[in-house]
C-alpha positions in Angstrom: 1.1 18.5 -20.3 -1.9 20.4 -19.9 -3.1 19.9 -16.0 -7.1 19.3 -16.1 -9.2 21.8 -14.0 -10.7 18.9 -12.2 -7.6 18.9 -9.9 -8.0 22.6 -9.2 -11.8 21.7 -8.4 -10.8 19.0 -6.3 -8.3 21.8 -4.6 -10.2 24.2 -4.0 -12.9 22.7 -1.8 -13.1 22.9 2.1 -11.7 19.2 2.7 -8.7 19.8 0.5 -7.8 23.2 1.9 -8.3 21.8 5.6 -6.3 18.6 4.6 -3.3 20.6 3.5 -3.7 23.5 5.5 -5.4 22.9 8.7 -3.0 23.3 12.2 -5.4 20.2 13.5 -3.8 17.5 15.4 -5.7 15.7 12.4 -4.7 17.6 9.6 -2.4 15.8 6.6 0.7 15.1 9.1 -2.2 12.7 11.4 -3.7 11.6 8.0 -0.1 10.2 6.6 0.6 9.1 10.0 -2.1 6.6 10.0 -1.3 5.3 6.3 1.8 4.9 7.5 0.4 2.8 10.3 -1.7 1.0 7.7 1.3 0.0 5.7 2.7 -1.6 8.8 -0.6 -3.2 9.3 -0.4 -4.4 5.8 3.0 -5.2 4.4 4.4 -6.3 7.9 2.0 -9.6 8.5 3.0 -10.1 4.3 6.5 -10.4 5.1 6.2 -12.3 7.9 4.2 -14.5 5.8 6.7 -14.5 3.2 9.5 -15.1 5.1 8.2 -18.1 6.7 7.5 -19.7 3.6 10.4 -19.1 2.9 12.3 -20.9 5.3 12.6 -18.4 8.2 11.3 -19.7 11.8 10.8 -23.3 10.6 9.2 -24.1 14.1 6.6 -21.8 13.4 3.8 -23.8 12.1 2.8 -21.7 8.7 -0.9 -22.7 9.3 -0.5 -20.5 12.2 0.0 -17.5 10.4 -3.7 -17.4 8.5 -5.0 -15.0 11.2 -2.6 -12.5 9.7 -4.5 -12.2 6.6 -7.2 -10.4 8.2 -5.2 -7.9 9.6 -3.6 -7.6 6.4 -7.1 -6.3 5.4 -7.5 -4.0 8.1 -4.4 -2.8 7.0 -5.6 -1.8 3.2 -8.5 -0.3 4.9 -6.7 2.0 6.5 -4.5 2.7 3.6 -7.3 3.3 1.0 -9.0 5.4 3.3 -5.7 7.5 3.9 -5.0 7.3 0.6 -7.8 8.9 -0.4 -7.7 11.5 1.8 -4.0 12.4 1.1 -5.2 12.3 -2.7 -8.1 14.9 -2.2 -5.5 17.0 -0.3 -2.9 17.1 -3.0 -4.7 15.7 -6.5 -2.4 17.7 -8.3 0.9 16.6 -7.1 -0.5 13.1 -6.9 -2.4 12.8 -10.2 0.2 14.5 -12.4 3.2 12.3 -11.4 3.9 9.1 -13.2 5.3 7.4 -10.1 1.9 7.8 -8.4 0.3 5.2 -11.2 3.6 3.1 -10.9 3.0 2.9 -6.8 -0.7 1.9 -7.1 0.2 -0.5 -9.9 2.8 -2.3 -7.9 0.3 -2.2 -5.1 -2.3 -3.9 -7.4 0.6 -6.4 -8.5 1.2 -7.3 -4.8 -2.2 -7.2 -3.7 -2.9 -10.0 -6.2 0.0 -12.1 -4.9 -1.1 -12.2 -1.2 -4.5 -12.9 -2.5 -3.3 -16.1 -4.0 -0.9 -17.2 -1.6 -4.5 -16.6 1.0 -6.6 -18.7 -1.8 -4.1 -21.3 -3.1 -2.2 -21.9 0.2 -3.7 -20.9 3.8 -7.4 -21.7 2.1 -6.6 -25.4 0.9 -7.0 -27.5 4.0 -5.6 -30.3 2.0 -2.1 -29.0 1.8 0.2 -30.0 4.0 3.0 -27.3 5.2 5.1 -28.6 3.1 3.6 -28.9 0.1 2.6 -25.3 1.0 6.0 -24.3 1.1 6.4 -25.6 -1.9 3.7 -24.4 -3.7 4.1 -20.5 -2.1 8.4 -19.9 -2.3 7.8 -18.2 -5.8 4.7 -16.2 -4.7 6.4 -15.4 -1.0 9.7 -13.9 -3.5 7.5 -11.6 -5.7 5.5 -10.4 -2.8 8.5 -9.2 -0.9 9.8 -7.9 -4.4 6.4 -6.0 -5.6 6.1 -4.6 -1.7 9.7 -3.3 -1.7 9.0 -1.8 -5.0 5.8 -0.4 -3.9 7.2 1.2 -0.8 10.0 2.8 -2.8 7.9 4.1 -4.9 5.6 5.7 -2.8 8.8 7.3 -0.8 9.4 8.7 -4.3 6.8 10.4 -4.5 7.6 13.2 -2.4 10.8 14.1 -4.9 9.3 13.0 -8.3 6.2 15.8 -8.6 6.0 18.3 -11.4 3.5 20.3 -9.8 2.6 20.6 -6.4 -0.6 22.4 -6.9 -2.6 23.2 -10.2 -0.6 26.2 -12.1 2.2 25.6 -9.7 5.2 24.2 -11.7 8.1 23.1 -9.2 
């Protein structure tokens, strides 16, 4: 495969280099630190979610749980911000590794489940809780599937690369 020169573009400018190489406090170990933080912010309010419509916490009135969404949003702020920024610090690694389009597929894939359970459940003021667990146990199962999935895969992506940097075969 025949890397494109766009990543070593991408590489060789300032923000890249200071990404990867800067001894800042807010070099690349503060930048995954905080995508790490917006996963929390992101797939831990989803669970939760999930969970509950799933059975867990029964006294918990599901309604409840709708002011999670928006930090669920904060959340994938956070991450696509830090995701960027981890992307123009590495492109290489990132771009070149079919586990990288896998992750951000699942993500899409889970993405679209929370936004229905949001739309179709939490949205629809004429649903009662029990016709929104109804109507949310097989969306509440593939989130917590397509979020586990996503996670893993983005773990994987620190032992999956071909190359680490352009012209750099591991």
């Amino acid at each position: 495969m025949a890397v494109p020169e766009l990543f070593n573009t991408i590489e060789q400018t300032g923000m890249s280099k200071w990404i990867r190489e800067s001894e800042s406090v807010f070099g690349f170990y503060f930048i995954l630190l905080f995508h790490n933080f917006g996963l929390a912010m992101l797939i831990g309010p989803s669970v939760i979610v999930d969970l509950r419509i799933l059975g867990f916490v029964p006294e918990l009135p599901l309604k409840s749980l709708n002011r999670l969404f928006s930090i669920m949003w904060a959340g994938l702020v956070v991450n696509a911000i830090t995701g960027v920024l981890l992307l123009i610090g590495y492109p290489t690694k990132a771009l070149t590794n079919p586990m990288f389009y896998i992750k951000l597929t699942l993500i899409g894939f889970a993405l679209t489940v929370v936004w229905r359970i949001k739309t179709r459940l939490f949205d629809n003021i004429s649903l009662s809780e029990e016709a929104m667990i109804a109507a949310g146990k097989t969306m509440a199962k593939w989130s917590l599937v397509l979020w586990f999935l996503a996670i893993t895969a983005g773990r994987l992506l620190a032992y999956t690369y071909t190359y680490l940097y352009y012209g750099l075969k591991e």
